[in-house]
C-alpha positions, 0 to 999 in steps of 0.5 A, a space after each residue: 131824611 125821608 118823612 114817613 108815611 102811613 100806609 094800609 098794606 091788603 092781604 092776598 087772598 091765597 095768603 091770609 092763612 100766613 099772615 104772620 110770615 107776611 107781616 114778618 117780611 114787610 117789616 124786613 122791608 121796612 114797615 113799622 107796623 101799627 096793627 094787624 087786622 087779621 080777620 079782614 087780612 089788613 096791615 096799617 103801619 108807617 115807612 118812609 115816602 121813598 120805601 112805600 113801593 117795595 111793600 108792593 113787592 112783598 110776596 103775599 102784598 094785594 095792594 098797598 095805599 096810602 092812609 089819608 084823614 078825612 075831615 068829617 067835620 
């Protein structure tokens, strides 16, 4: 069993008007997906570490990162 990983999935540009679409297919793709942040065109969410590269191939998908904690202590 893989262990999931959170990640931050950017928006393109050109597809923020479709962002449900988009949302839609990173979900087929895997992501559990824990808020759309639609006004900066932002998806956070979880997927198992070896599926965090097919996020890239989702259309509409900028970029995608993984999410780290910072310590602000």
């Amino acid at each position: 069993m893989t262990e999931d990983r959170k990640v931050i999935v950017s928006i393109a540009d050109e597809e923020l008007s479709s962002i449900p679409a988009v949302v839609s297919a990173l979900e087929e793709a895997g992501l559990t997906v824990d808020a759309v942040l639609e006004p900066i065109g932002t998806v956070t969410g979880s997927i198992g570490s070896g599926d965090v590269a097919a996020l890239q191939d989702v259309p509409g998908v900028r970029d995608v990162e993984l999410q780290r904690d910072v310590d602000t202590r």
